[in-house]
N, C-alpha and C positions, 0 to 999 in steps of 0.2 A: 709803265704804260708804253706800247708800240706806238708811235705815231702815224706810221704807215697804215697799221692794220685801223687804223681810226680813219680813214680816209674814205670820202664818199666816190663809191666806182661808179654810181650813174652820171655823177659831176663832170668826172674824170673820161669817160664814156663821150661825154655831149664837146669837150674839149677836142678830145682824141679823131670824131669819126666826123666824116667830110660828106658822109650821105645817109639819105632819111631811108626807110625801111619801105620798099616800090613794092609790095607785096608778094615777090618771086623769093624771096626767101633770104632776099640780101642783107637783109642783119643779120642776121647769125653771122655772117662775113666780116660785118664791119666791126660786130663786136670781139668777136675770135682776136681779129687784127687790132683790135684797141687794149685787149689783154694782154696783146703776145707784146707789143710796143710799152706796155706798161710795168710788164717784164720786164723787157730792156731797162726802161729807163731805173727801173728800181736795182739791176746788178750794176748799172753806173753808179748810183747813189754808193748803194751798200761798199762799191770798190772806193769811191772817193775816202769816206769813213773810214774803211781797213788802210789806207793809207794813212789818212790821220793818225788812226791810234798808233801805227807802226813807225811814225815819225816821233811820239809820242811816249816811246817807251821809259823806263825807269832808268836802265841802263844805255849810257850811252855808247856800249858797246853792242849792244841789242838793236838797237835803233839802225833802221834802213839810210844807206848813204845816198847826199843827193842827188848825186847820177842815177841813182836806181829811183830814183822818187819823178825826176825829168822826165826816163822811161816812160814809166808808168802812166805818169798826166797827160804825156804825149798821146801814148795807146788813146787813152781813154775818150780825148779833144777827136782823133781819128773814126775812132768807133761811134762818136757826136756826130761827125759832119757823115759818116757813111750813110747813117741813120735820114740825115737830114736830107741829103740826095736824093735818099730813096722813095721821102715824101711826098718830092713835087711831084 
């Protein structure tokens, strides 16, 4: 069972959007914008995860070294606050 896909998007929706629907058509706006954010946040997730299991591997010769795992979290904490910038 997916647990994302079990996720209620109107919930998610009333979290996400910061205005009500003025009858000009601006939800469709705010919803578009609370998918495409919901997007994001979900290939952060997904990227968090593929890093786990890559940390995770059987072989410790497989396994991602942790400079390369530093990288990565780095990215990802950046691509957060970009995001969060972009909000206010």
């Amino acid at each position: 069972m997916n647990v994302f896909w079990g996720t209620d998007f109107e919930a998610m929706d009333k979290c996400f959007d910061s205005r009500e629907d003025d009858g000009s058509g601006g939800q469709w706006f705010v919803e578009h914008r609370s998918w495409k954010r919901y997007q994001f946040l979900e290939s952060i997730v997904l990227s968090i995860m593929e890093l786990g299991l890559e940390c995770t591997l059987e072989s410790p010769e497989e396994r991602v070294v942790i400079k390369e795992v530093v990288n990565k979290l780095n990215k990802i904490k950046l691509a957060l606050l970009h995001d969060m910038c972009l909000m206010l």
